[in-house]
C-alpha positions as CSV (number, residue, x, y, z in Angstrom):
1,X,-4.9,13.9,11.4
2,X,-2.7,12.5,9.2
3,X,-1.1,8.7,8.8
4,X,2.4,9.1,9.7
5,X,3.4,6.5,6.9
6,X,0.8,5.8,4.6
7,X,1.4,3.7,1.2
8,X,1.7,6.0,-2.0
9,X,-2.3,5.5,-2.9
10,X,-3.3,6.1,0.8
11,X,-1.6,9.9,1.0
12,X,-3.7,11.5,-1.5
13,X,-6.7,10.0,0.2
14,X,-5.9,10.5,3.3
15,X,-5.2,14.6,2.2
16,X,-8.3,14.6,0.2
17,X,-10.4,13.4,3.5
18,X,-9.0,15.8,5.7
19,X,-9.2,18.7,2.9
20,X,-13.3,17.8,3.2
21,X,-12.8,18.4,7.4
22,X,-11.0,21.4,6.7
23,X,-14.1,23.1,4.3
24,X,-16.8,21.6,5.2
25,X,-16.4,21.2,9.4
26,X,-13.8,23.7,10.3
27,X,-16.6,25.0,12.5
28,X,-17.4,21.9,14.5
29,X,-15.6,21.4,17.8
30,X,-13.3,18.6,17.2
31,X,-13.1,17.4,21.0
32,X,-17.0,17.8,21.6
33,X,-18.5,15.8,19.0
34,X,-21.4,12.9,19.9
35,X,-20.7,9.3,18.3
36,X,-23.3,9.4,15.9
37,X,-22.2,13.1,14.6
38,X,-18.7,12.1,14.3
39,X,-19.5,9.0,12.3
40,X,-21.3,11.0,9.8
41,X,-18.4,13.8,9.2
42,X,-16.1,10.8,8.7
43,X,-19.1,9.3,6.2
44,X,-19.1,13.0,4.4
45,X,-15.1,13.3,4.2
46,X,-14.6,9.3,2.7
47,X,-17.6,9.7,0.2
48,X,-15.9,14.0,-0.5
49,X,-12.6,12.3,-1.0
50,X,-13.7,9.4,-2.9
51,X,-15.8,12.0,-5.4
52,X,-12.7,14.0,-5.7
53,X,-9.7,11.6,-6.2
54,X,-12.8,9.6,-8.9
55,X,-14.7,12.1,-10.2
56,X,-18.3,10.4,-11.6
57,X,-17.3,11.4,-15.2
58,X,-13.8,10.6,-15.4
59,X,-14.6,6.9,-13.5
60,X,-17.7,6.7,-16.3
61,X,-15.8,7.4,-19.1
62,X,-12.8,5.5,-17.9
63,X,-15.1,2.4,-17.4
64,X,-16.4,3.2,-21.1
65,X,-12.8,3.3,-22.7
66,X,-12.3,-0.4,-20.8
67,X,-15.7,-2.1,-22.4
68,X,-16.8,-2.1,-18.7
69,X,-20.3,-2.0,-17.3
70,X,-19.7,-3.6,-14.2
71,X,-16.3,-4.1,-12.4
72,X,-16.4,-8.4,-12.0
73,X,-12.6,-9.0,-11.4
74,X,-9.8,-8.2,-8.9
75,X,-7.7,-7.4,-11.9
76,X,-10.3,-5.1,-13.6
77,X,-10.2,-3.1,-10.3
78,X,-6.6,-2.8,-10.2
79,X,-6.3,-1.6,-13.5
80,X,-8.9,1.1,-12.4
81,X,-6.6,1.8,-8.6
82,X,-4.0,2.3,-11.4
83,X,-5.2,4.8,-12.9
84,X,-6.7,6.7,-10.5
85,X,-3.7,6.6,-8.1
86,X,-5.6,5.3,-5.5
87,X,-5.7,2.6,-3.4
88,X,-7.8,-0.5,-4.0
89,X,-9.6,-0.3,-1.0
90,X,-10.8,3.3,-2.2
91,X,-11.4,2.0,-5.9
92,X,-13.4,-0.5,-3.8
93,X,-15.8,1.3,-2.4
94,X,-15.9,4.0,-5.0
95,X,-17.3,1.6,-7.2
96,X,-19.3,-0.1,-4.7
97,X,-20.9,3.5,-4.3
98,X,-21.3,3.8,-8.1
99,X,-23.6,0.0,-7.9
100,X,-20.5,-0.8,-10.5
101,X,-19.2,-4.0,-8.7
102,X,-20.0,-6.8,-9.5
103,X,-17.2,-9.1,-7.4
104,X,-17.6,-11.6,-4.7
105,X,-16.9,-9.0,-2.1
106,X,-15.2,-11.9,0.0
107,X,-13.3,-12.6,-2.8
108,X,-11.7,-9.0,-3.1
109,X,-10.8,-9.2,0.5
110,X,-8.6,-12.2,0.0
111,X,-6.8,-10.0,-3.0
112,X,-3.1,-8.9,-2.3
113,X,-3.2,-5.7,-4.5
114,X,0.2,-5.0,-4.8
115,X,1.3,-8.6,-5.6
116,X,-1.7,-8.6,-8.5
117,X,-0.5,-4.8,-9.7
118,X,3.0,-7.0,-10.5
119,X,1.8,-9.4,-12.1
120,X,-0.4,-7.0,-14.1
121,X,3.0,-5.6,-15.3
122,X,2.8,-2.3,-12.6
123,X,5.8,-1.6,-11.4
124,X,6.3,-1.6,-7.2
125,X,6.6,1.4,-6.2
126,X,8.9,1.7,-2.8
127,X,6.1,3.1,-0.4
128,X,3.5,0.1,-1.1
129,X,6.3,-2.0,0.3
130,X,6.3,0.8,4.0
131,X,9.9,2.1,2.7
132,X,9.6,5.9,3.6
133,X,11.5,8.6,1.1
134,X,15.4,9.0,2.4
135,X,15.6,12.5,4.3
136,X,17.3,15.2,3.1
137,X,20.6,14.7,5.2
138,X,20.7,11.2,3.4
139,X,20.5,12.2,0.2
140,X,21.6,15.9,-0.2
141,X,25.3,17.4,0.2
142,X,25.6,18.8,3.7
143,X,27.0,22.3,2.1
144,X,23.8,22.0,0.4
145,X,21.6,22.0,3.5
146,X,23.7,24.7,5.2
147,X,23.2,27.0,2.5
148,X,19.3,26.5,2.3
149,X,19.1,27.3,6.1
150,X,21.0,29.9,6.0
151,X,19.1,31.6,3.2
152,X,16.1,30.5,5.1
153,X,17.6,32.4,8.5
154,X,18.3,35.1,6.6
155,X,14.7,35.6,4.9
156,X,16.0,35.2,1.4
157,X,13.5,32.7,0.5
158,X,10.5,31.2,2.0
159,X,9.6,28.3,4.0
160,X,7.7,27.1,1.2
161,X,10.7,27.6,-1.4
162,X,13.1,25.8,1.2
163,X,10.6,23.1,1.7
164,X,11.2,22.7,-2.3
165,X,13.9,23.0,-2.6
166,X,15.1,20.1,-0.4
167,X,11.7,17.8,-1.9
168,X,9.8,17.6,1.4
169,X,6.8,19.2,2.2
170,X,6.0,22.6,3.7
171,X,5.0,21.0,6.6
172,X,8.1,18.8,7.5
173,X,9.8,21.7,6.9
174,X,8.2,23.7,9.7
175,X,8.0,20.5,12.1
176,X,11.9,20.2,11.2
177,X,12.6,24.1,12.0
178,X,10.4,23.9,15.7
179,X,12.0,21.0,16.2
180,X,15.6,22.6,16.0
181,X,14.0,25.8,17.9
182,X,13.2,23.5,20.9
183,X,16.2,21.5,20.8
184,X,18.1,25.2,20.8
185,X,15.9,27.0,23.0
């Protein structure tokens, strides 16, 4: 399952979580799972992705570099979301995790990250604002596009290298080609 428009430090969660489902419960049945089971997958794929977006050493050392022991500042963890590329929430409980908070946990919930991140000097970046990327056919000649299907059609290069070469991902690319197979067919 994936969000259909998550913010910029949601995605790579969002991929590592289901990346943790995919090699570590690809053998559970999806649809036949108790309550209490499913809870703890979801508990294993948040702490997998966590651990893998923040590794313990990198957060450590990164913590070192800054002078600090314990996160006790809304601005302190941004600087850390920063750097990580991930979203406060996730820096949030990462560090919670770690026993290297130290905030008024009320307090944090009241933070607007992205409005702290600017006046921090981070610059916006469109998708924590919900803007989505333009689409090919908005921002890509149309001779362009014909010529990538066609190659595509005509098995001179992959779906992968098509997907790359109009900047979307493998997946759109196949959702965008049975898509125009049903609306065909």
């Amino acid at each position: 399952r994936l969000v259909r428009n998550p913010g910029y430090s949601r995605q790579p969660f969002t991929l590592a979580h289901e990346l943790a489902h995919g090699l570590y419960h690809y053998d559970r049945p999806s649809i036949l799972c108790r309550a209490n089971d499913f809870r703890q997958l979801e508990q294993f794929a948040e702490r997998f992705a966590s651990h893998f977006l923040i590794p313990y050493e990198a957060l450590h050392e990164r913590l070192r570099q800054l002078g600090i022991k314990s996160v006790t500042s809304p601005e302190e963890l941004v600087h850390l979301a920063r750097y990580f590329r991930v979203s406060f929430g996730a820096m949030k409980r990462r560090l919670e995790w770690e026993r290297r908070l130290n905030a008024n946990s009320s307090m944090l919930d009241e933070v607007k990250p992205v409005k702290l991140a600017l006046t921090l000097g981070y610059r916006p970046l469109r998708y924590e604002f919900g803007a989505r990327p333009w689409p090919p056919e908005e921002r890509l000649p149309r001779i362009f596009l014909e010529l990538v299907n066609r190659a595509l059609q005509q098995e001179k290069i992959s779906l992968r290298r098509a997907a790359e070469m109009l900047c979307i991902s493998d997946i759109e690319m196949e959702e965008r080609l049975n898509f125009t197979d049903a609306v065909i067919g």
